[in-house]
KOLDO-337908 format. One record per residue (C-alpha): y, z, x; chain. Coordinates in steps of 0.001 Angstrom, whole numbers, padded with zeros to 6 digits. Example, Ala and Ser with C-alpha at 12.3 -4.5 7.8 and 13.67 -1.06 7.14 Angstrom:
@Y: -004500 | Z: 007800 | X: 012300 | chain: A
@Y: -001060 | Z: 007140 | X: 013670 | chain: A
END
This chain:
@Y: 038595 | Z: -008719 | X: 038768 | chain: A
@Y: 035553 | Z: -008831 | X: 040988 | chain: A
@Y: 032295 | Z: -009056 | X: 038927 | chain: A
@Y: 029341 | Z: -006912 | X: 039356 | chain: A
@Y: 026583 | Z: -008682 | X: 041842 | chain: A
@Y: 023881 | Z: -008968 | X: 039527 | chain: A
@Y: 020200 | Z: -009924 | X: 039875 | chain: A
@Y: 019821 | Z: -013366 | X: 038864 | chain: A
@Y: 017758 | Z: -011821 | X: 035614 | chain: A
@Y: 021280 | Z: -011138 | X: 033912 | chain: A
@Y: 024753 | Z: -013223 | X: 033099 | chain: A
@Y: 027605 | Z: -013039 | X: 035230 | chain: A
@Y: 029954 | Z: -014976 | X: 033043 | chain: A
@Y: 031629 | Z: -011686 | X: 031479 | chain: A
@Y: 032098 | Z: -008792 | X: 033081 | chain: A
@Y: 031439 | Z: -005454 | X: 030546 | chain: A
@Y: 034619 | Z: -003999 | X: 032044 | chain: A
@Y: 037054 | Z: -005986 | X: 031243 | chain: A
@Y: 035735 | Z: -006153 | X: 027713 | chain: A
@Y: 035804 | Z: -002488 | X: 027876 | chain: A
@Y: 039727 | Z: -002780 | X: 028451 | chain: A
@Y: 039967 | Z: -004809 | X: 025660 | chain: A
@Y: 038510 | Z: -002380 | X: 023222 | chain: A
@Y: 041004 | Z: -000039 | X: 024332 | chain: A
@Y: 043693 | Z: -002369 | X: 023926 | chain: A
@Y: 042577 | Z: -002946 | X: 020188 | chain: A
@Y: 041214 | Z: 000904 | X: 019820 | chain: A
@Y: 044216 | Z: 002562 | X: 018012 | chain: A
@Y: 044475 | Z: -000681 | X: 015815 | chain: A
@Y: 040904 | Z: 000051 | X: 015400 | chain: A
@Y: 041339 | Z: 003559 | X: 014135 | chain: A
@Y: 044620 | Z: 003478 | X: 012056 | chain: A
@Y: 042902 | Z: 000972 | X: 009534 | chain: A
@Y: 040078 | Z: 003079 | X: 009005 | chain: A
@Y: 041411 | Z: 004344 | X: 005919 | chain: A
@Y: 041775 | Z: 001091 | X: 004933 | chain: A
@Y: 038402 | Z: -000077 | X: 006136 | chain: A
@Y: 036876 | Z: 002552 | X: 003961 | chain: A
@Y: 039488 | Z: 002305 | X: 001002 | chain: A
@Y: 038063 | Z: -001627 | X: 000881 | chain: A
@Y: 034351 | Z: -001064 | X: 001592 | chain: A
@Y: 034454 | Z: -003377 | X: 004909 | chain: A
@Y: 036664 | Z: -003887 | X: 007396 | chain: A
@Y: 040164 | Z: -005079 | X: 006581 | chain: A
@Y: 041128 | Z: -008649 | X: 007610 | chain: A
@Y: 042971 | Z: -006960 | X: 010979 | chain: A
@Y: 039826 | Z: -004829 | X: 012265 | chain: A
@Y: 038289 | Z: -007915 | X: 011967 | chain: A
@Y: 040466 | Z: -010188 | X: 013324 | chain: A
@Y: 040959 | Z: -007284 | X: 016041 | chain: A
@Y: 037174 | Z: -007200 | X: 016884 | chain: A
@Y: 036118 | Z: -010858 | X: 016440 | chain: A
@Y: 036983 | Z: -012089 | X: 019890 | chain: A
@Y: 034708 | Z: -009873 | X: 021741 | chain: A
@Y: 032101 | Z: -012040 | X: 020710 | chain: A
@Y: 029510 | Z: -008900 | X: 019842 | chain: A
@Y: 026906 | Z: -011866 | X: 018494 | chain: A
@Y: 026486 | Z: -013366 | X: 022032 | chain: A
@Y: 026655 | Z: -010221 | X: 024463 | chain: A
@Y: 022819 | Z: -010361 | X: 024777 | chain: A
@Y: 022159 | Z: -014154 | X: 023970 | chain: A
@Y: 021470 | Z: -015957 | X: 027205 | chain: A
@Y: 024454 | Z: -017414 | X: 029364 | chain: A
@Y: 022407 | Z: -020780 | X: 028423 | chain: A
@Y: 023327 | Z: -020371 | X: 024869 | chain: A
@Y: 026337 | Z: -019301 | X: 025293 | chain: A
@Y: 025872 | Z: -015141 | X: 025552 | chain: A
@Y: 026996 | Z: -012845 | X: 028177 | chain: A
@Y: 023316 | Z: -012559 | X: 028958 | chain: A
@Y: 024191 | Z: -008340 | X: 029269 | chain: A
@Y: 022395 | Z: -005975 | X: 030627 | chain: A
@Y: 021354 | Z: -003460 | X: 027619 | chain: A
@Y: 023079 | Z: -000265 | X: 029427 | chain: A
@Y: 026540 | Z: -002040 | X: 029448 | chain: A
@Y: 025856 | Z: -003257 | X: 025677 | chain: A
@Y: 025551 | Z: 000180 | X: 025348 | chain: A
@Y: 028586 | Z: 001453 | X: 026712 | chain: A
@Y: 030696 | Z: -001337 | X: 024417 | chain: A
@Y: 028881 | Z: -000477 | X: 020912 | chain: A
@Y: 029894 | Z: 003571 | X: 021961 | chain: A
@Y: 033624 | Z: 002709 | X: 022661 | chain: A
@Y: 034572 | Z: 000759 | X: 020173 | chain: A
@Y: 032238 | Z: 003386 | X: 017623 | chain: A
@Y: 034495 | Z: 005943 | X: 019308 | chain: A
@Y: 037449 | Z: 004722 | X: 017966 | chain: A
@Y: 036078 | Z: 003564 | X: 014371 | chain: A
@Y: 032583 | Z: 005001 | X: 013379 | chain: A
@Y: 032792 | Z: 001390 | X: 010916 | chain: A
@Y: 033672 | Z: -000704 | X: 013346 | chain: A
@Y: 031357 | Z: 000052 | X: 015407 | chain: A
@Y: 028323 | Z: -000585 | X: 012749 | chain: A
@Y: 029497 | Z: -003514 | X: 012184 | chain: A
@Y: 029493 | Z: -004931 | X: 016120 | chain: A
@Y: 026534 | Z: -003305 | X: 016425 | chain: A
@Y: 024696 | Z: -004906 | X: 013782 | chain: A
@Y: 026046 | Z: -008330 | X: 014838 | chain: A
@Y: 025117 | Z: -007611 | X: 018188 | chain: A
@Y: 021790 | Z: -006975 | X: 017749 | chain: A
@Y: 020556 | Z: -009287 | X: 014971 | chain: A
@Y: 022792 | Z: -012456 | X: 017354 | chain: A
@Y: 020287 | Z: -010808 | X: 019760 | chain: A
@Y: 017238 | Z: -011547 | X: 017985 | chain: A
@Y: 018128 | Z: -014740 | X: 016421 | chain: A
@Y: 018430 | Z: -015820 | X: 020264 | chain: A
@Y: 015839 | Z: -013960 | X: 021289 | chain: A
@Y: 013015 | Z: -015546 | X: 018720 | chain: A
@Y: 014493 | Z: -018602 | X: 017259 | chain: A
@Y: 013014 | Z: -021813 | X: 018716 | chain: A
@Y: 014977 | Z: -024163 | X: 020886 | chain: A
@Y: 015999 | Z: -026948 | X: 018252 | chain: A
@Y: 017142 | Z: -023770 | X: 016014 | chain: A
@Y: 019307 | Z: -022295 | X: 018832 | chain: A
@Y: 021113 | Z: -025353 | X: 019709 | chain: A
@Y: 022532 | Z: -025013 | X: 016334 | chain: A
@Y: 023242 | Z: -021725 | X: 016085 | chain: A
@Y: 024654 | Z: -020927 | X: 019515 | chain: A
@Y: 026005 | Z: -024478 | X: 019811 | chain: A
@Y: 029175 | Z: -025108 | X: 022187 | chain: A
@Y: 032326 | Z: -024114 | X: 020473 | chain: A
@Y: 030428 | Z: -021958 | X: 017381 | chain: A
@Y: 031475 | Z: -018721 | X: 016886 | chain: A
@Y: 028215 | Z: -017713 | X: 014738 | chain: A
@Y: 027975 | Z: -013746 | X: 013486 | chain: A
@Y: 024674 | Z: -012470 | X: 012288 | chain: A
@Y: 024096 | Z: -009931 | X: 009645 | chain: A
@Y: 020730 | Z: -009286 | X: 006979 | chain: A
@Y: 018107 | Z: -006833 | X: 006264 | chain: A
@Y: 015049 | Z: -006456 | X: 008076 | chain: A
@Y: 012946 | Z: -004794 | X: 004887 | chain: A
@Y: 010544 | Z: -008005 | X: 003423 | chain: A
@Y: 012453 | Z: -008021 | X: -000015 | chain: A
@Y: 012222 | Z: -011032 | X: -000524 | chain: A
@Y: 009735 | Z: -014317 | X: -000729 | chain: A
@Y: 009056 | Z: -017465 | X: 000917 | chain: A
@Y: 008080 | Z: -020711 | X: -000460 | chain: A
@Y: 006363 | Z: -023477 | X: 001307 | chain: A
@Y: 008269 | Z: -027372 | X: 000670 | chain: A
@Y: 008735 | Z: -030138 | X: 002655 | chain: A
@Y: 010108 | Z: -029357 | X: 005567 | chain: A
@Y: 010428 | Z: -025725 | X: 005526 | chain: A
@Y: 010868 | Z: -023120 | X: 002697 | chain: A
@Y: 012665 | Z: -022061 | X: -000161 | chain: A
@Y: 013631 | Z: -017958 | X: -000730 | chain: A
@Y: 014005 | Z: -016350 | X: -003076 | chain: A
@Y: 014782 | Z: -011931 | X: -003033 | chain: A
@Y: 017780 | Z: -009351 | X: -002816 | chain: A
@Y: 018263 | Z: -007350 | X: -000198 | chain: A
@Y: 020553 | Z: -003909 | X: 000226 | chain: A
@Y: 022010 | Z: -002907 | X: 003680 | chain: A
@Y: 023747 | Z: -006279 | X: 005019 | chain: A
@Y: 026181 | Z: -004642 | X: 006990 | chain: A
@Y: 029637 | Z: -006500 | X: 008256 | chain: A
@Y: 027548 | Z: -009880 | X: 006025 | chain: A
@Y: 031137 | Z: -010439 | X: 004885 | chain: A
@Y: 032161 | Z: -010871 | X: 007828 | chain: A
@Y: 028971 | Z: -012838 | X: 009100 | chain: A
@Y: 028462 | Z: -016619 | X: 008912 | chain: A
@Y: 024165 | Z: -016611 | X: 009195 | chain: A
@Y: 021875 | Z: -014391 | X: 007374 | chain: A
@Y: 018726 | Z: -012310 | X: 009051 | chain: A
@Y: 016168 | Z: -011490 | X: 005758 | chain: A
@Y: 012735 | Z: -010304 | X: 006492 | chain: A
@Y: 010480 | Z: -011651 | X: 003730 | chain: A
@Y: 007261 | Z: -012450 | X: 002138 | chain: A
@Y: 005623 | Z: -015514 | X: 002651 | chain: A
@Y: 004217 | Z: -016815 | X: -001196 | chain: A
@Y: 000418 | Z: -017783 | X: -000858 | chain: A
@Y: 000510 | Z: -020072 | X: -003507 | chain: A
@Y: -000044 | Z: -017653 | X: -006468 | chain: A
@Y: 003105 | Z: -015353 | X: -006075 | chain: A
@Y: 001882 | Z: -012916 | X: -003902 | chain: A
@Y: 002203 | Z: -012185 | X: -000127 | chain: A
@Y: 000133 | Z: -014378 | X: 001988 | chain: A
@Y: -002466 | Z: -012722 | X: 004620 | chain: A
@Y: -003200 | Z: -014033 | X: 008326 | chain: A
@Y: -006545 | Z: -014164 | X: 009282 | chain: A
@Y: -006978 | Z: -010985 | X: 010287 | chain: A
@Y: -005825 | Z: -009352 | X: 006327 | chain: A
@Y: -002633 | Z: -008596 | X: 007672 | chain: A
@Y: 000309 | Z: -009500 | X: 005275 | chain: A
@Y: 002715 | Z: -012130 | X: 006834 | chain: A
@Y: 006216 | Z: -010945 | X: 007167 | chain: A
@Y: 008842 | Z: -013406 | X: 008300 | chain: A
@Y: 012832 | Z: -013453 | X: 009271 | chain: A
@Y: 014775 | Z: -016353 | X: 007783 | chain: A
@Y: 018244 | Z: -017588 | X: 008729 | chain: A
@Y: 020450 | Z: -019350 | X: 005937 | chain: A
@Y: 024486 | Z: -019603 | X: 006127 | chain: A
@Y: 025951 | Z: -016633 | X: 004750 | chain: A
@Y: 027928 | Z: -019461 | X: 002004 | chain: A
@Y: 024036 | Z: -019300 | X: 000331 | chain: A
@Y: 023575 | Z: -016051 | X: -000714 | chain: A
@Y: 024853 | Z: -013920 | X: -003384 | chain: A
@Y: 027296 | Z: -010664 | X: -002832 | chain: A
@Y: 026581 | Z: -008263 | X: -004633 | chain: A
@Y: 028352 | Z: -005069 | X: -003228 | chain: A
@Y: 026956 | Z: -001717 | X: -003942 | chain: A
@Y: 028343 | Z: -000063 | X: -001142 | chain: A
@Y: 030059 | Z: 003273 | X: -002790 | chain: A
@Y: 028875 | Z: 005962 | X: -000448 | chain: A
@Y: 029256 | Z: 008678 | X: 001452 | chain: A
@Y: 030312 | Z: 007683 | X: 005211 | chain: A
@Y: 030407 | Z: 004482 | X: 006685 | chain: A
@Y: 032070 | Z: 002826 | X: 003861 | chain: A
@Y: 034024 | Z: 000999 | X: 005532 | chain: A
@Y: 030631 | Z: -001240 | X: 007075 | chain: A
@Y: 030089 | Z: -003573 | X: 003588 | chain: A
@Y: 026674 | Z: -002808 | X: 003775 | chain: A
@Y: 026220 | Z: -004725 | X: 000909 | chain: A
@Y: 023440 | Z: -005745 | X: -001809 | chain: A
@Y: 022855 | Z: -009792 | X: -001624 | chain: A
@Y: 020625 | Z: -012193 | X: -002997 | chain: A
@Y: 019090 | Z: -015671 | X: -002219 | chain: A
@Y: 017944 | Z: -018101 | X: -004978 | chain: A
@Y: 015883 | Z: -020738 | X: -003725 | chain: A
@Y: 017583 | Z: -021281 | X: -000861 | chain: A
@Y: 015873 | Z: -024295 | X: 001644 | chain: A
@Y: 015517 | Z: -022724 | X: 005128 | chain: A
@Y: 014309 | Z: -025352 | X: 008027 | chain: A
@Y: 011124 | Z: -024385 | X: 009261 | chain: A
@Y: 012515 | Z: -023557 | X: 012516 | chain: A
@Y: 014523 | Z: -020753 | X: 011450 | chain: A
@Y: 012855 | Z: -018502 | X: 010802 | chain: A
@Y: 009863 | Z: -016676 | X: 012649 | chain: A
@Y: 007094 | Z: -013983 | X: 012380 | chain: A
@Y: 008719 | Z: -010374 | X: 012644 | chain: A
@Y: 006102 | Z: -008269 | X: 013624 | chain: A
@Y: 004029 | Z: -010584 | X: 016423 | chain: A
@Y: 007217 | Z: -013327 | X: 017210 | chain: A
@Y: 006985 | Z: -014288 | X: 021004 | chain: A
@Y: 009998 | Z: -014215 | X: 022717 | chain: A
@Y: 011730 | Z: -017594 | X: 023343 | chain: A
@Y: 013534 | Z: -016470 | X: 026519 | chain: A
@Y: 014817 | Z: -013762 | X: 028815 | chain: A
@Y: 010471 | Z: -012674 | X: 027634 | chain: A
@Y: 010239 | Z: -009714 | X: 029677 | chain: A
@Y: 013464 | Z: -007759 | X: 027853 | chain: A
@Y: 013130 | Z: -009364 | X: 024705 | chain: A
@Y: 009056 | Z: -008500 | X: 025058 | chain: A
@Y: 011028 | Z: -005352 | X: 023255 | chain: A
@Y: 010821 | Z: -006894 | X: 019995 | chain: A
@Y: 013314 | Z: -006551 | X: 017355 | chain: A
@Y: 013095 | Z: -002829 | X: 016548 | chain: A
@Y: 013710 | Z: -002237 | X: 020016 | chain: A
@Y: 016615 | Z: -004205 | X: 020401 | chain: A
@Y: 018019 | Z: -002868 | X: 016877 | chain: A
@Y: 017444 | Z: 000683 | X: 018352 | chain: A
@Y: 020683 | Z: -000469 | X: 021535 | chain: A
@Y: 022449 | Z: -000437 | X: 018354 | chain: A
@Y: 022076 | Z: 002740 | X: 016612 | chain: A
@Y: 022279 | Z: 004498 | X: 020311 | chain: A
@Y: 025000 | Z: 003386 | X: 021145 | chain: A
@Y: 026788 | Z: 003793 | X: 017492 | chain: A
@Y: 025343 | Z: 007305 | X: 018249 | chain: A
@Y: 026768 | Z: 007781 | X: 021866 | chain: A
@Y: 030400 | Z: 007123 | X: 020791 | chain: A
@Y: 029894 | Z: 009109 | X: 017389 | chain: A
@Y: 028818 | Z: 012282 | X: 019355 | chain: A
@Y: 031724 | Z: 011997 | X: 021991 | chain: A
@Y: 034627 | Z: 011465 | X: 019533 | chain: A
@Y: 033636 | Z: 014780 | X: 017504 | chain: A
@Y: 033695 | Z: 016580 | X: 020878 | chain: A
@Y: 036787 | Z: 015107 | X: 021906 | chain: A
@Y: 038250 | Z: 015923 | X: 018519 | chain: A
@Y: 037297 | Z: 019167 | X: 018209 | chain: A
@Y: 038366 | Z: 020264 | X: 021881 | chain: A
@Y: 041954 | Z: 018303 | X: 021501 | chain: A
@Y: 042209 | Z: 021106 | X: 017623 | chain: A
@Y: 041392 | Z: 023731 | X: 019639 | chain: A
@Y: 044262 | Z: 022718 | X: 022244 | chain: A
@Y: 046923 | Z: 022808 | X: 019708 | chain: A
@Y: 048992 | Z: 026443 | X: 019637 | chain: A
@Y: 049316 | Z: 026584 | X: 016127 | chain: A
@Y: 047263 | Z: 028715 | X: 013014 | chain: A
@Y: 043678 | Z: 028319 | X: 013382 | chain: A
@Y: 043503 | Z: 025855 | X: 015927 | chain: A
@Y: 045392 | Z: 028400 | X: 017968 | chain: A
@Y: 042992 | Z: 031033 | X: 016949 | chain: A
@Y: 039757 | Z: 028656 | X: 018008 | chain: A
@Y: 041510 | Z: 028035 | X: 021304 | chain: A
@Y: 041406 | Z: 031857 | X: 022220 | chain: A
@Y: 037897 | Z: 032139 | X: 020743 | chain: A
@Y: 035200 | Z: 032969 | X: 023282 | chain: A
@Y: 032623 | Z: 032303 | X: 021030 | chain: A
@Y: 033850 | Z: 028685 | X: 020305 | chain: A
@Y: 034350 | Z: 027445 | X: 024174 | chain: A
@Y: 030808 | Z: 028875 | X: 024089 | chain: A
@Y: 029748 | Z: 026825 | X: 021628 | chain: A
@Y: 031715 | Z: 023788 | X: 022624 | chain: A
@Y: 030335 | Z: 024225 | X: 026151 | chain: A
@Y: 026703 | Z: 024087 | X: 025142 | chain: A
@Y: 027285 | Z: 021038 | X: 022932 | chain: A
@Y: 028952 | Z: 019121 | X: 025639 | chain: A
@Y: 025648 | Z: 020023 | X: 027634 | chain: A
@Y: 023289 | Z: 019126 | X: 024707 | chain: A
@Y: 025281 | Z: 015861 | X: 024622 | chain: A
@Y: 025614 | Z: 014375 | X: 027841 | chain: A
@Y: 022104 | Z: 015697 | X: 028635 | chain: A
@Y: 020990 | Z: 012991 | X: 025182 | chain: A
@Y: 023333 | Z: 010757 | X: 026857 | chain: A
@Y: 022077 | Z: 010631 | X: 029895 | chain: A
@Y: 018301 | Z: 010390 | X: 028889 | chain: A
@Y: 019296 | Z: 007037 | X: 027059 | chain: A
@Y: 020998 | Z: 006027 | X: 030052 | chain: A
@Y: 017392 | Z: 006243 | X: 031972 | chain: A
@Y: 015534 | Z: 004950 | X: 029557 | chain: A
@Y: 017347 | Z: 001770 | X: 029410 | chain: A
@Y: 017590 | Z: 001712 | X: 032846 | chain: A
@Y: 013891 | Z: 001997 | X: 033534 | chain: A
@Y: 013336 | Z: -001322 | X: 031260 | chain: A
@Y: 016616 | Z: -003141 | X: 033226 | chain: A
@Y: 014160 | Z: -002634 | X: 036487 | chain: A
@Y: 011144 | Z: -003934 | X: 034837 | chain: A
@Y: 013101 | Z: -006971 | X: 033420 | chain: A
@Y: 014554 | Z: -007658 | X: 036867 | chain: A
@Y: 010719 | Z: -007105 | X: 038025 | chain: A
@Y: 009627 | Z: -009555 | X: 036082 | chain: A
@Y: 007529 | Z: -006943 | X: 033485 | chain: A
@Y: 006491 | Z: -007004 | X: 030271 | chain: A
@Y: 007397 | Z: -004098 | X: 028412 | chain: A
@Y: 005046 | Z: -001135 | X: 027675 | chain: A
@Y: 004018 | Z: 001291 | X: 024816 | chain: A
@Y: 005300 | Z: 003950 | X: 026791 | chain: A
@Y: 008644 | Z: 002405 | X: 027329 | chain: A
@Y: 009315 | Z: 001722 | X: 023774 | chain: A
@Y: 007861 | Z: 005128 | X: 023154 | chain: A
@Y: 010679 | Z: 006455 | X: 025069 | chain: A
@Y: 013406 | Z: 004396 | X: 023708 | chain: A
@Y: 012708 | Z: 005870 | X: 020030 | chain: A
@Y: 012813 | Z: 009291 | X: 021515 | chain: A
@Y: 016451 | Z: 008643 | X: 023047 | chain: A
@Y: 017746 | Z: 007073 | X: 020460 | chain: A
@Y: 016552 | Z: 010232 | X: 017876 | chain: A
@Y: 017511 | Z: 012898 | X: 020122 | chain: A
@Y: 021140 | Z: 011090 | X: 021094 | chain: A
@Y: 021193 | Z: 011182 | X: 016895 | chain: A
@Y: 020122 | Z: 014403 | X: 016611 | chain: A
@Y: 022467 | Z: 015697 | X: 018680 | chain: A
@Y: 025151 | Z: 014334 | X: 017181 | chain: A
@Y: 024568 | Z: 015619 | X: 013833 | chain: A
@Y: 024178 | Z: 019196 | X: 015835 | chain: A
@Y: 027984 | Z: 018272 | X: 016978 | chain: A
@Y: 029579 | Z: 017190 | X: 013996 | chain: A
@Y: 028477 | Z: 020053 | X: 011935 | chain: A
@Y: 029768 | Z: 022296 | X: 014838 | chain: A
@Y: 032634 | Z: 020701 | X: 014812 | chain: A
@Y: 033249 | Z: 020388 | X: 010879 | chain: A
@Y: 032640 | Z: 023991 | X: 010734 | chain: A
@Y: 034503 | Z: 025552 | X: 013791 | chain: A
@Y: 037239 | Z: 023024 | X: 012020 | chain: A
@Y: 037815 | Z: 025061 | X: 009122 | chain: A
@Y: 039994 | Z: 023725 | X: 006236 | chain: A
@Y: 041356 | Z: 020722 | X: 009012 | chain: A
@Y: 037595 | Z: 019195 | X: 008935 | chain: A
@Y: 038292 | Z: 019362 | X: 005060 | chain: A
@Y: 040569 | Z: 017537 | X: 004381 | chain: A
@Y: 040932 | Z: 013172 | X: 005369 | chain: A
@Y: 041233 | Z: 012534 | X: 009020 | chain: A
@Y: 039073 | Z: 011897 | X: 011746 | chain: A
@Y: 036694 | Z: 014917 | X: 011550 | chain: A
@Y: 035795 | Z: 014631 | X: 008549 | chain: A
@Y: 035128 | Z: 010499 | X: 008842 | chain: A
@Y: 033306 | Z: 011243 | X: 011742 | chain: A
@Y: 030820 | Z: 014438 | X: 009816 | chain: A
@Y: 030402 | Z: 011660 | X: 007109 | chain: A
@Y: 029678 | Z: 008678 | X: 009211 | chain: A
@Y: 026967 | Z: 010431 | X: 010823 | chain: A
@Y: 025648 | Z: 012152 | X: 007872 | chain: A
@Y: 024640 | Z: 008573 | X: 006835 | chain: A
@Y: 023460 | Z: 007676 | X: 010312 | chain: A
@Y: 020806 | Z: 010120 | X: 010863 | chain: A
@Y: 019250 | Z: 009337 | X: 007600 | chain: A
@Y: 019096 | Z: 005689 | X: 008993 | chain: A
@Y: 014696 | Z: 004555 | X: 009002 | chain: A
@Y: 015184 | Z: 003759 | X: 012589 | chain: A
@Y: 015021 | Z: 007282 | X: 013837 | chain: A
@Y: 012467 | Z: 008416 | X: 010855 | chain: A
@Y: 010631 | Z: 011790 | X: 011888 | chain: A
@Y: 007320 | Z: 009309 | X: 011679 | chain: A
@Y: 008195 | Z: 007430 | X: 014621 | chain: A
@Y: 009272 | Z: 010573 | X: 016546 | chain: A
@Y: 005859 | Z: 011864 | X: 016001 | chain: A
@Y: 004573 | Z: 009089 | X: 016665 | chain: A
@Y: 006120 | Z: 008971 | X: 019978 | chain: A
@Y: 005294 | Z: 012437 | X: 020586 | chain: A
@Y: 001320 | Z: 011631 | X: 020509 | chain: A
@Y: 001669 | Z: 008767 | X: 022327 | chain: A
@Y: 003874 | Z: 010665 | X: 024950 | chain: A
@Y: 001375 | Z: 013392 | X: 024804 | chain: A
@Y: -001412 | Z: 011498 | X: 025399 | chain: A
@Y: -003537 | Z: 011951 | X: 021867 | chain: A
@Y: -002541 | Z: 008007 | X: 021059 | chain: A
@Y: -002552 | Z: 006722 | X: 024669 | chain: A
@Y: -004596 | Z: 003108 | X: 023167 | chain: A
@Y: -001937 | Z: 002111 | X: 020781 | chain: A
@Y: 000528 | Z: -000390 | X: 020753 | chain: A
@Y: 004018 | Z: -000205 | X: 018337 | chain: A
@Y: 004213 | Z: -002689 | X: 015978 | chain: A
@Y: 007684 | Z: -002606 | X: 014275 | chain: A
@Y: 007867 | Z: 000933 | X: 013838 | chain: A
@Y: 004403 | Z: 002026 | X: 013797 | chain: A
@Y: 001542 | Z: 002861 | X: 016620 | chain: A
@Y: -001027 | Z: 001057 | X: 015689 | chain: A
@Y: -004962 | Z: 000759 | X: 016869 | chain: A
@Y: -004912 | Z: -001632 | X: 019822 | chain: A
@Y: -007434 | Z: -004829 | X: 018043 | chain: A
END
């Protein structure tokens, strides 16, 4: 297949496309084991094994690491089909995605060449909450915490855990400007503790786990500073930080949630039979169904310009702005919030079908859980709003708060 002709800003090794095609090669392999995803708490040994050669950890790392170097709008499109198919599955690529993306985004060279070495096959997975504590040795640093949230770490090799750094007397150490020091550190996945705790209402089949480090030695060059960390390369996309990079996750997680409870709900009101067959003379549902197809591609298509704006200042050789990350939050709420509109349209149009096991109601729980994710908070949509709006036009964002410019 002929590749896209790219600017020389992004990879041309892999072409989204035919990645694409294989997700819907491994799609209905994908979706018959999510009982069994959820029945185990992660995915089974064949989603995994299903999933693991599209590489999700390297689509954004740079071709000189070993990525696909992708453009954010086709990661995008790959987190929302395989999430179509398998709300699980897709948290689970998405969250290795992203975290691969800011390990190679923010880890120095010498830490790189080990982690994206020739031949490795590295998955990342962690918690970006400072729960736990780092203490200065030779060398580097010992940690010590417990995290909750490691999604697909099971299936990860590396861990991503914000921390603490100890001052000396147990407590979190201060730059010189007062502000406490929060760092990410990497450790093999072998190190830490499982813990599970992951008996929950939707997305159970993720293994967002509890886990725990014990004074675990991490190098000093892996880890780095999460709220101020320049980036190492590709600068001017990954100038986005790690909330904005996390946040291509959860929009596109939320982009193939949204259109799977459409299609789902359209393909029961098709069928001939008892109250599907009732819904599919209803005037009042195509009504409804119409408007949320509108409400949804309208989200869609929002995050599609968003991401496309920053694509033309990365290619441009920009920096990226408050405004722009602004904008990315209010995409990524509004493609949420209109997916929880959807789902409990659909669950409810669904009647006693949406009920009972099956794909409806998987999808109502999965995004249940979703929306109640921090990354789209109400704070940072308000936050957005005055900064949109023009009353906080000399902030900055600074992981996911707008914060006086110093």
């Amino acid at each position: 297949m002929n590749k896209h002709v790219k600017p020389g800003y992004w990879g041309d090794s892999v072409d989204y496309r035919d990645i694409l095609k294989k997700i819907e090669e491994i799609g209905p392999t994908l979706e018959a084991n999510a009982p069994a995803d959820e029945e185990a708490g992660e995915l089974t040994k064949e989603s995994f094994e299903a999933l693991k050669p599209l590489r999700f950890s390297h689509l954004m790392a740079t071709e000189e690491l070993g990525g696909a170097q992708m453009r954010p709008t086709e990661v995008l499109q790959l987190i929302e089909a395989v999430t179509w198919w398998s709300g699980s599955a897709g948290w689970v690529s998405m969250v290795h995605c992203c975290i691969g993306a800011m390990s190679a985004a923010f880890l120095p060279d010498s830490a790189v060449e080990r982690l994206f070495e020739p031949g490795s096959d590295n998955r990342f997975s962690g918690q970006g909450a400072p729960l736990g504590m780092l203490k200065k040795v030779d060398g580097g640093y010992e940690l010590t915490g417990k995290w909750s949230y490691g999604s697909g770490f099971s299936h990860a090799t590396w861990s991503h855990s914000a921390c603490f750094v100890d001052d000396g007397n147990g407590k979190p150490a201060k730059d010189a400007e007062g502000n406490v020091i929060v760092m990410c550190a990497h450790a093999p996945i072998g190190e830490h503790e499982q813990l599970g705790n992951w008996d929950v209402l939707g997305l159970k089949g993720t293994g967002s786990i509890d886990y725990s480090a014990k004074d675990v030695f991490i190098p000093d060059d892996l880890v780095f500073p999460i709220l101020s960390a320049p980036p190492q390369r590709l600068k001017e996309l990954f100038s986005l930080g790690i909330v904005g990079l996390a946040s291509i996750g959860h929009t596109g997680w939320a982009m193939g949630t949204g259109r799977r409870m459409l299609d789902e709900i359209a393909k029961f009101a098709r069928s001939k039979s008892g109250r599907a067959g009732m819904l599919g003379e209803s005037e009042k549902f195509w009504y409804d169904y119409g408007r949320a197809e509108a409400n949804y591609r309208a989200a869609r298509a929002f995050v599609m310009e968003v991401w496309g704006d920053i694509e033309a200042s990365a290619e441009a050789g920009k920096m990226m702005t408050t405004r722009q990350v602004s904008l990315v939050h209010l995409a990524k709420a509004q493609i949420h919030e209109v997916g929880v509109d959807i789902c409990n349209f659909a669950y409810r149009a669904s009647g006693g079908a949406g009920l009972r096991a099956g794909v409806i109601q998987r999808t109502l729980r999965d995004m249940m859980v979703a929306a109640n994710h921090f990354t789209i908070a109400p704070s940072i949509v308000t936050s957005a709003g005055r900064e949109i709006g023009g009353l906080w036009s000399d902030r900055t964002w600074q992981f996911y708060d707008l914060i006086e410019k110093k």
